[in-house]
ROTORLO-10632 format. One record per residue (C-alpha): x, y, z; residue in one letter. Coordinates in steps of 0.2 Angstrom, whole numbers, plus 5000, padded with zeros to 4 digits. Layout:
XYZA...
//
This chain:
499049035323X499748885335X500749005346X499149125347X498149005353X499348935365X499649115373X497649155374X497548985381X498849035396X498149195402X496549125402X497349005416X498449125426X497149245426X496049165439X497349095450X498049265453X496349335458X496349195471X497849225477X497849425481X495949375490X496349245502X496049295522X495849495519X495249575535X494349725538X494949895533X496049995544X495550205551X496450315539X498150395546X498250605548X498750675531X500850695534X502050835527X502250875509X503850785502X505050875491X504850895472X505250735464X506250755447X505250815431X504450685420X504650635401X503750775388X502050715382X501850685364X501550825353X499850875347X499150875329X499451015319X498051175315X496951205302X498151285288X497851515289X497251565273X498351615261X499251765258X498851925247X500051885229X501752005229X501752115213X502752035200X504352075197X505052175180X505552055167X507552025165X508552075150X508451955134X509851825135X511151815121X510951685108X511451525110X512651435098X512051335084X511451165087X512451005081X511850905067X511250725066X512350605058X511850435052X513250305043X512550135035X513850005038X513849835030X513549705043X514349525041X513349375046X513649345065X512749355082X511949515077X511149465059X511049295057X511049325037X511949485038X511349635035X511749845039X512049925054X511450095057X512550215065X511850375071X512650525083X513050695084X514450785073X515450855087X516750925078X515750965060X516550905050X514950825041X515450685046X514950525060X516850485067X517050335079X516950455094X515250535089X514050355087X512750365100X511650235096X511550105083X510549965076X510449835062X509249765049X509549615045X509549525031X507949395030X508149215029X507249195013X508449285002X509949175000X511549264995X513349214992X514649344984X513949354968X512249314967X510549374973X508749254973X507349274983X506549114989X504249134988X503648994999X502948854986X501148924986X501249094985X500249164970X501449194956X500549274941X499949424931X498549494926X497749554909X499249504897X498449374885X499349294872X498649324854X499849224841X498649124834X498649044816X497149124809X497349234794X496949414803X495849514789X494649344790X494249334810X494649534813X493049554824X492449374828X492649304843X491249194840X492549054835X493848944843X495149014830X494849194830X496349294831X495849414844X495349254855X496649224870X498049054863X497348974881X498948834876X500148974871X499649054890X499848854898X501648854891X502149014896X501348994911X502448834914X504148924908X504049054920X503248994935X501749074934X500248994944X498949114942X498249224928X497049334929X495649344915X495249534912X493249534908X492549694906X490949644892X489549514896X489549354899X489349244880X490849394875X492649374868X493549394884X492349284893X492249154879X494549174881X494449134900X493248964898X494648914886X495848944899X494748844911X494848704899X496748704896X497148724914X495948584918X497048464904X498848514914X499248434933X500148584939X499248684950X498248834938X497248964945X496349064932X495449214941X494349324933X494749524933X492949624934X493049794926X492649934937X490950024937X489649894931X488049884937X487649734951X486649654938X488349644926X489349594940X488349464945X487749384929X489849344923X490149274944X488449164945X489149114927X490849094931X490548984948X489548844940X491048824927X491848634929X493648624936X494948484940X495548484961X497248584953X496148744946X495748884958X494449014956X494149194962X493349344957X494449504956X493449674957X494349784948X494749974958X493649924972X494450034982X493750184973X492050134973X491650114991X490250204999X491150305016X490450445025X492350535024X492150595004X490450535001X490950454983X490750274979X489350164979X490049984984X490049925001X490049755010X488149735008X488849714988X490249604995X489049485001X487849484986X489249434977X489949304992X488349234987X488249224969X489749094969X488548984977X488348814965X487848644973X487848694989X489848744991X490548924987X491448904971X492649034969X493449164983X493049364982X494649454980X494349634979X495649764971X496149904984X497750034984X498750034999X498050195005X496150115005X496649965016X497350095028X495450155025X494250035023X495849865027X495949845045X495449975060X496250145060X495650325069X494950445054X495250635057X494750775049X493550855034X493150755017X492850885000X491350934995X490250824981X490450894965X488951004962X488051004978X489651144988X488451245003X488751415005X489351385022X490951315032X490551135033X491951075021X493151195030X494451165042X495151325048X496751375059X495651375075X494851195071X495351045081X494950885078X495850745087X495950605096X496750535116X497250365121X497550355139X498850215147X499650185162X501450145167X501650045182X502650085197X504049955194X503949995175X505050095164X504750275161X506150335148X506650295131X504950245123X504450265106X502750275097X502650195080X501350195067X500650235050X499650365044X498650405026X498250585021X497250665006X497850825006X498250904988X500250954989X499751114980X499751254992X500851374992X500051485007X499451365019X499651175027X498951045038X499750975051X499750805060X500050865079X500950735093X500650775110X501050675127X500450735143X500150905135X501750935129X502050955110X503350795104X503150795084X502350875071X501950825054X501750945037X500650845026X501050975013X502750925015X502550695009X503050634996X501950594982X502850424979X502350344995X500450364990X500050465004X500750325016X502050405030X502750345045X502550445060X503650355072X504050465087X505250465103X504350505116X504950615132X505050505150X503350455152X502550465172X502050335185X500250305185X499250375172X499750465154X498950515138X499450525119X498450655107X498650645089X497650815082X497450885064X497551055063X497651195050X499051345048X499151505039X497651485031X495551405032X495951235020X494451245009X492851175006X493351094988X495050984994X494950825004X495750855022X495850705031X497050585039X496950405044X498050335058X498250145061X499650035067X499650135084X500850075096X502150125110X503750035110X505150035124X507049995118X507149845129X505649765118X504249785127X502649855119X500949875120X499449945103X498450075106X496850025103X495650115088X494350075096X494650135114X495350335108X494350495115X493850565100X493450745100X493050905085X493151085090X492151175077X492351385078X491751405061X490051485058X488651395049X489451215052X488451065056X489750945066X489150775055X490450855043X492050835053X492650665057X493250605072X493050435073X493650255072X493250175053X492550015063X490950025053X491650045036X492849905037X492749785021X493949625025X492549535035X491649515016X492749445007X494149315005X495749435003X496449584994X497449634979X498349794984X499349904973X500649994981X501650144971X503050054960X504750054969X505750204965X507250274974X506350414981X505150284987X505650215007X505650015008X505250025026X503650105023X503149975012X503849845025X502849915041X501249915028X501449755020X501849665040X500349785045X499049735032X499449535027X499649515047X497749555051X497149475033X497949305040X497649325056X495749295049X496449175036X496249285022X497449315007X498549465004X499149484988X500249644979X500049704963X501349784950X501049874936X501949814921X501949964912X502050154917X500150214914X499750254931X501350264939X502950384944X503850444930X505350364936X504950174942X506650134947X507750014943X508149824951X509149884969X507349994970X506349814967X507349694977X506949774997X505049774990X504949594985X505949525000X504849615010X503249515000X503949365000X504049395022X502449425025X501349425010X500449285002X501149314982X501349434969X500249474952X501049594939X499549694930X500149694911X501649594913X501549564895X501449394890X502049454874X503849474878X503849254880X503749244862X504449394855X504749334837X502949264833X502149464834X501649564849X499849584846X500249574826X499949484810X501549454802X500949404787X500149474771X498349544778X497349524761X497749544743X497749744742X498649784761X500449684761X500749734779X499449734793X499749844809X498449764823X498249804841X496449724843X495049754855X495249654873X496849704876X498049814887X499049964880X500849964885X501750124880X503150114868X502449934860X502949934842X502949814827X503949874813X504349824794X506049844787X506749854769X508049874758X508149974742X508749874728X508150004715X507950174714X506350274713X504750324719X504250244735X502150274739X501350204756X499550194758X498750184774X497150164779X496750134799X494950134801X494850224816X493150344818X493650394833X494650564835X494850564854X496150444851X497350564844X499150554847X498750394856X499550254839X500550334825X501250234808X502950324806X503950304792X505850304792X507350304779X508850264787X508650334804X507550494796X505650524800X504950574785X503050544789X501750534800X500050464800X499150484817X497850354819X496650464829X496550594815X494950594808X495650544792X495550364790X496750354773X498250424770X499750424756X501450454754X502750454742X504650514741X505950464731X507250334736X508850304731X509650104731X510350054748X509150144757X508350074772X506450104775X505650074792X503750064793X503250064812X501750044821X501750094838X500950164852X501350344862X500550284879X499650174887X497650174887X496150054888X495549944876X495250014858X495249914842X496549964831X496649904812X497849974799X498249904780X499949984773X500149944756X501949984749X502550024732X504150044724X503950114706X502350054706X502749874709X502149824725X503449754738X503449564742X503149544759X504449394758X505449544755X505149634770X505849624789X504749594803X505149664820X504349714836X504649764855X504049864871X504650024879X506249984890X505349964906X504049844901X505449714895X506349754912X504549704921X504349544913X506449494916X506349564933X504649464936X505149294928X506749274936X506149324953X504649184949X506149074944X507049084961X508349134948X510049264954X509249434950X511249514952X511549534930X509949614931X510849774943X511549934935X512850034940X
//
């Protein structure tokens, strides 16, 4: 700015002097001079600059096509994709160690990923919490998690059975929870949380059990929480009777209360499937009922599987058509989705001109309802960028084991400068999907990832939603495309209980991983808890759970990112195996030596026995007697009394049959062994289950000092409650791998 001004500054000056100068003493103009010859012609001079260009002609008249070329021949077959899983030492690539994944293409196929053919490879890593050394495995739960389990009372109490059967009235009734049996056990397997399973009013046994746990944890100094479990389906009324109750109980500063709705997830109100009845309007209601002295007195921790926190969890885009109610099918197409439906949603983002356009990737998670069953026609989950088809997803084609849950991660082709879009689309193939099935997918976890680390979400909220509807008679309220924002439930309450499928091997831990990252990041990001739960037994689980190398990636991953772990039907039981699991071990009465009980208020586990053995010191006639009291013939083939002799069945008496007295007699020789067992075929709710087994021999009854006792679980409910007690432990879980 200085030098401008100083060269203005001297033109201004020199410009007046000159004009002095050239005007000084002029005299008069001079008479013009005749005109003289023409000169010769001087040299030609530079071209001038070009002019701007015309207006462009209109175009030309389009040339006939030309005739189509002869078919190529075939290509040769493409090479497969190989990936190899290396064991990684600890070092600068995994701090803890870990695998490293090897991927290529097999060149020479040979089926197999030589050192030549590795294209790309990468590594998970071992995380810090599971410490390791050669031979032992022990995963480390931050010192607050929430260790426990959840409806597995202990019942050992020294009450003679036949006189307190049905009472829960009194503080010694059998059927009442042992609250200082649950306190010891508690201490010996690192348990800080139990959760009271109360499905009858408040004043009722399993109510009257949880105040007594109250009271003992209040009498301890470790830190206790004692929730309570709500059973599923009761009215507002019932629900907020037991929490208004349950919140003005006293506790010590080391006793934590929450409410657990049990299968909340099932009994929300949405607009997708229009079933359930629950939403947050009930959440607060029931915020509100814990009120007592002007503080809230317990948390609200609602019960959800992993598919409906992907629903109603956190934000995710919904697309597609929810099933008809039950009864209330139209005779037109609004529960369809036919082959010429689209329904879909477009997020639109930009690449900047100094930015990367290659090697992206787009990473998320979807949920889907369809059935698995068609044999004539699927659903597909349809990637596109910038119009071009990348990935496409049968939903036909997902496992069952995941629960619905998928990853649909996706490379993506070099993006462009400036502006690009993503479209995920549903679409049906083959075949209309029809009105009766639920066809709808929920996508959340959105986001596009570049290999050098950068990333960026895409944002629920901010998609172009759109439905194409060619069917006749359809009203568009009935196909969704839309974010869930409105129907989202985690602002209401104070965390989640989610059940994820049980780990099997057909199961993939990094599912569960992105989910469980996914899920507890947005419930502590509002400090909120987020809490798994296992089912200790098989009632609503795969047929094969899996085994400890299926468990381990799944509770490493919890104990990242989650906030603790319950185990629904641990069974307490197995803690003191020798007093009787759910059993009287003693002589019921006078006229029924052996009593088989599994009593009202508590859960079924499948393969759970009690069993009386004997030995034949004289030979004879051997008569059973049974009688079970069970009315209730629904129940059949649910508990069975089997007799053995040696390793023979030689009778049967099926609890559930609608007769309630039964009898029996063979003949035995001396040194035969008889077995009496009383045991269940599966799991199921609560029933009351009462049996007298009066024995004979020659018709001298047998001494129940005589006789035997034993009792045990199925397999797998034994390997729950080892698995879960030495992981609560922080002991090595490595003798607890097979072969």
């Amino acid at each position: 700015m200085k030098r401008i001004a100083y060269l203005i500054i001297t033109l201004i000056v020199m410009m007046p002097l000159s004009g002095c100068l050239d005007n000084a003493n002029n005299g008069e103009d001079g008479i013009d001079g005749e005109q003289g010859e023409i000169g010769p012609q001087g040299p030609a001079g530079q071209d001038g600059v070009n002019g701007s260009d015309g207006a462009p002609g209109l175009p030309g008249v389009d040339g006939q096509n030309g005739i189509d070329g002869q078919d190529g021949t075939n290509g040769t077959d493409g090479l497969s994709s190989l990936i190899e899983l290396v064991d990684e030492t600890a070092g600068d690539n995994c701090e803890h160690g870990g695998i490293r994944v090897n991927s290529g293409l097999d060149d020479n196929r040979d089926g197999l990923l030589q050192s030549g053919e590795i294209d790309n490879f990468s590594f998970i890593c071992q995380p810090a919490n599971v410490e390791t050394d050669s031979n032992e495995i022990t995963i480390d739960f931050d010192q607050d998690a929430i260790l426990g389990s959840w409806r597995s009372p202990m019942k050992h109490n020294s009450v003679p059975l036949r006189n307190q059967l049905g009472s829960c009235v009194e503080d010694d009734a059998w059927v009442r929870t042992n609250e200082s049996a649950m306190m010891e056990m508690m201490n010996d397997t690192n348990q800080n949380t139990y959760v009271a399973h109360i499905g009858g009013p408040v004043g009722g046994c399993e109510y009257h059990s949880m105040l007594d746990l109250l009271d003992a944890a209040n009498q301890t100094e470790e830190s206790r929480n004692i929730w309570i479990g709500l059973k599923n389906w009761q009215t507002m009324n019932q629900y907020l009777s037991i929490i208004e109750n349950y919140s003005t109980a006293e506790v010590e500063s080391n006793v934590g209360k929450a409410i657990v709705i049990d299968d909340y997830g099932e009994m929300i109100y949405n607009p997708w499937t229009k079933t359930g009845e629950m939403n947050n309007s009930n959440l607060q209601e029931f915020k509100q009922a814990t009120l007592h002295q002007d503080n809230y007195q317990a948390d609200i921790i609602p019960y959800i599987g992993a598919k409906h926190a992907i629903m109603f969890g956190g934000k995710s885009a919904v697309l597609g058509v929810g099933p008809c109610p039950s009864g209330a099918c139209d005779g037109g197409n609004n529960y369809t989705l036919r082959i010429d439906d689209s329904i879909s949603v477009t997020w639109n983002f930009s690449i900047p001109v100094s930015g990367e356009t290659a090697n992206y990737q787009m990473k998320g998670l979807a949920y889907d309802t369809l059935a698995k069953s068609f044999p004539d026609r699927d659903l597909f989950l349809n990637i596109s960028v910038n119009g071009y088809p990348v990935n496409s997803f049968s939903l036909s084609d997902m496992t069952e084991g995941d629960d619905g849950i998928m990853l649909i991660d996706t490379d993506l082709p070099d993006l462009l400068i400036g502006s690009n879009n993503i479209t995920f689309s549903l679409n049906a193939s083959n075949n209309t999907i029809t009105k009766r099935h639920s066809k709808l997918v929920f996508l959340t976890d959105l986001s596009l990832e570049h290999s050098n680390g950068y990333s960026f979400a895409l944002d629920i909220d901010q998609g172009y939603y759109q439905k194409e509807r060619f069917s006749e008679n359809v009203l568009s309220d009935y196909h969704h495309s839309e974010p869930n924002t409105n129907w989202i439930q985690s602002g209401n309450v104070d965390g989640f209980l989610f059940k994820w499928i049980e780990p099997s091997e057909d199961i993939d831990p990094m599912v569960h991983q992105r989910f469980v990252n996914w899920f507890c990041n947005i419930l502590h990001t509002e400090n909120k808890l987020c809490i798994q739960v296992f089912w200790g037994d098989k009632q609503w689980i795969i047929d094969n759970p899996g085994g400890t190398a299926d468990y381990i990636p799944i509770l490493e991953t919890l104990a990242d990112y989650s906030d603790g772990l319950i185990v629904w039907r641990m069974d307490n039981q197995q803690y003191d195996m020798e007093n009787g699991i759910y059993a009287e071990t003693r002589a019921a009465d006078e006229t029924y030596h052996i009593a088989g009980m599994y009593p009202s208020y508590m859960p079924a586990t499948e393969d759970w026995f009690q069993q009386w053995e004997f030995s034949i010191q004289t030979s004879g006639l051997l008569e059973i007697e049974i009688n079970d009291f069970i009315y209730n013939t629904d129940l059949q083939d649910r508990m069975l009394v089997t007799v053995l002799i040696g390793e023979t069945e030689v009778y049967v008496h099926d609890l559930g049959d609608a007769e309630l007295q039964s009898a029996f007699s063979t003949q035995v020789n001396s040194g035969d062994y008889v077995k009496i067992k009383f045991h269940t075929i599966d799991s199921f709710g609560s029933v009351s289950w009462w049996t007298g087994i009066d024995i004979q021999l020659n018709s001298a009854p047998i001494a129940h000092t005589d006789l035997t006792y034993t009792s045990g679980s199925s397999e797998h409910v034994a390997f729950i409650y080892d698995l879960m007690t030495t992981t609560f432990l922080g002991e090595d879980l490595s003798g607890l791998l097979t072969e």
